[in-house]
N, C-alpha and C positions, 0 to 999 in steps of 0.2 A: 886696515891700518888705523881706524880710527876707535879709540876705547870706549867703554860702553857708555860712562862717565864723562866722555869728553866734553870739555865748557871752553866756551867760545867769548871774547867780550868785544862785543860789535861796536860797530862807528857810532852810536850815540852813546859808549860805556856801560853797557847791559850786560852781564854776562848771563850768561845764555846755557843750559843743556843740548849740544848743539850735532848728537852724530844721528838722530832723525830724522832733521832739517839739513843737513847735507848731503843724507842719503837719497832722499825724497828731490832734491834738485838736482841731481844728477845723475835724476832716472828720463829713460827716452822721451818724450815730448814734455818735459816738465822744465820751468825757467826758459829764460831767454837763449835766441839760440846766436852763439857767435860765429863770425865768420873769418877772426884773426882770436887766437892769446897767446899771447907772449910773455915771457918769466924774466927777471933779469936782477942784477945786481944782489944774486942769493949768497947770502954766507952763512954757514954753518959755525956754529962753537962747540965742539965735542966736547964736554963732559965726563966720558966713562958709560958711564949707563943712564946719561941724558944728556939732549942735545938741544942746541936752542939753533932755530931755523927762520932767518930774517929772507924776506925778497919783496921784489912790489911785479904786479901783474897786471898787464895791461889786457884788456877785453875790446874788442868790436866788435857789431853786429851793424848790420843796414840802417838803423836810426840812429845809435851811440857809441860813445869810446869813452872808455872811462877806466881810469889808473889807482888803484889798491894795491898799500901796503899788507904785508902777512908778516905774523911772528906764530910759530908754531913752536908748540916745547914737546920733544920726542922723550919718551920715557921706556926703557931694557924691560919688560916684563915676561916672566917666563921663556925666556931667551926671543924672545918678540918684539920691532919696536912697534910702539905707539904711540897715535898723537894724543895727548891728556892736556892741555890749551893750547890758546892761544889767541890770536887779536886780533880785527880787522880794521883798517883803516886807510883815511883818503891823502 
């Protein structure tokens, strides 16, 4: 789902080459490990052959609880979507 290209621009406004660093943390003992996540207040804007994909995501684990927005932009490629940005933030 994620393009090869895909750029990311994080909570201090960096953006970022970012589907190495996402793959890599959401591999089995790697990153913190949660114990609740929850998605909520997602809206999508369909486009045609892109889509922009707002929500904020709540995370806990045994030490933290911490709430991040998401804006992802889904892009039609070769009849495939893909995420090609998007944004994170608190």
């Amino acid at each position: 789902m994620l393009d090869n290209d895909l750029v990311i621009v994080s909570e201090d406004g960096q953006p970022f080459l970012a589907k190495s660093t996402v793959v890599s943390a959401h591999q089995p003992g790697a990153g913190p490990k949660f114990t609740r996540v929850e998605m909520s207040d997602m809206k999508i804007d369909d486009h045609s052959t892109a889509a922009v994909v707002t929500c904020r995501g709540t995370y806990e684990s045994p030490k933290a609880s911490v709430s991040l927005k998401f804006m992802r932009v889904w892009l039609k490629k070769n009849d495939d979507w893909k995420i090609v940005a998007g944004s994170i933030s608190k």
